[in-house]
Structure formats: structure tokens, C-alpha cells
N, C-alpha and C positions, 0 to 999 in steps of 0.2 A: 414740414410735410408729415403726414402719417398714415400709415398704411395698417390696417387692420383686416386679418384673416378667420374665422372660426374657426377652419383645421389648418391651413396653412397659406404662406407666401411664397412662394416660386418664380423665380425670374430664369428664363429662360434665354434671351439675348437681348440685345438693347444695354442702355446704357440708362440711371438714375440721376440727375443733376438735382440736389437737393440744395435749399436754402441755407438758415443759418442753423435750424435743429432739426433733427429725424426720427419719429419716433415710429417703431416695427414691434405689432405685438401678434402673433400667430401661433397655430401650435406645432409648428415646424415654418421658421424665417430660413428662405434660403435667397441672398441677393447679395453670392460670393463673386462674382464676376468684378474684375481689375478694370473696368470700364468705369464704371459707377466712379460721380464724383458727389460725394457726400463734404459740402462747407462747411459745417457746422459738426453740434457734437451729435451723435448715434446713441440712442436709447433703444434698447430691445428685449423683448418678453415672449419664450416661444419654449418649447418641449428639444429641440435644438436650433443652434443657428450659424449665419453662414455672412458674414458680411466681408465684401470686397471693396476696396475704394484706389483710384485709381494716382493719388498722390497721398499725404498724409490723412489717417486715421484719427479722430476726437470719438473714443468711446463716453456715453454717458451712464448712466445706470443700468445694465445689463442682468436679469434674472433667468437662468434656464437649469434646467433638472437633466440635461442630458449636456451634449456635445457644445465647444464656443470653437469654431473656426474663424480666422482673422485675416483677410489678406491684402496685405498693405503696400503702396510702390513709394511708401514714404513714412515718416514717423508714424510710431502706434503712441498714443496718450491716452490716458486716461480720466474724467473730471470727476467720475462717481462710483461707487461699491459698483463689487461683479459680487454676483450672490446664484 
């Protein structure tokens, strides 16, 4: 799945059930909510970002210039550079 923003991503309620990769590039990612169940690894590109998943975390490649918040109700991993 991939979701692309020009100024931003915003989840407000609900829940994300993603595949086996996820790729979030905006210029503020926010989809910190412990609902979200992300399969696969999480790639993201954004000015800051917010990501929540609701068992174990697979980060992928992750770029941001400002803030990384992380919230996990299960393993955090990593497969790729944070930069």
C-alpha cells in the first residue's frame, strides 16, 4: 500500500490494515494510532512522522528532517537506514 500526501497524512480514527509493505511519503506522516495493523515493513518520508501499529513494528527505510515517533504493542525492527 502507499499513501502519498503533498503537505500532509493525517489519520484521525479508524484503523490501517496493510499488506506485506507500506510505503508513507508526506510532508508531515501522522498514522500514530495503536489500531493500525501494518504486516509488512513501513517505509516513510515526511518533515515529521507518526507511526503506530497495533502488534509488532517492521520499520523500512525511514527519511525525516524533523521528529520520528514510534508506537508499538509489540516488537520494534528495523530492515533499513533511518536518516
Amino acid at each position: 500500500m502507499a499513501l502519498k500526501g503533498s503537505t500532509s497524512i493525517t489519520q484521525t480514527a479508524g484503523a490501517i490494515t496493510a499488506g506485506t509493505s507500506t510505503t508513507l511519503t508526506g510532508g508531515s506522516v501522522d498514522v500514530g494510532l495503536t489500531s493500525n495493523d501494518f504486516k509488512g515493513a513501513v517505509a516513510a518520508s515526511g518533515s515529521s512522522i507518526k507511526i503506530g501499529d497495533s502488534n509488532a513494528l517492521v520499520l523500512g527505510a525511514v527519511s525525516t528532517a524533523g521528529s520520528l515517533t514510534l508506537n508499538s504493542n509489540g516488537a520494534l525492527t528495523q530492515t533499513a537506514a533511518l536518516s
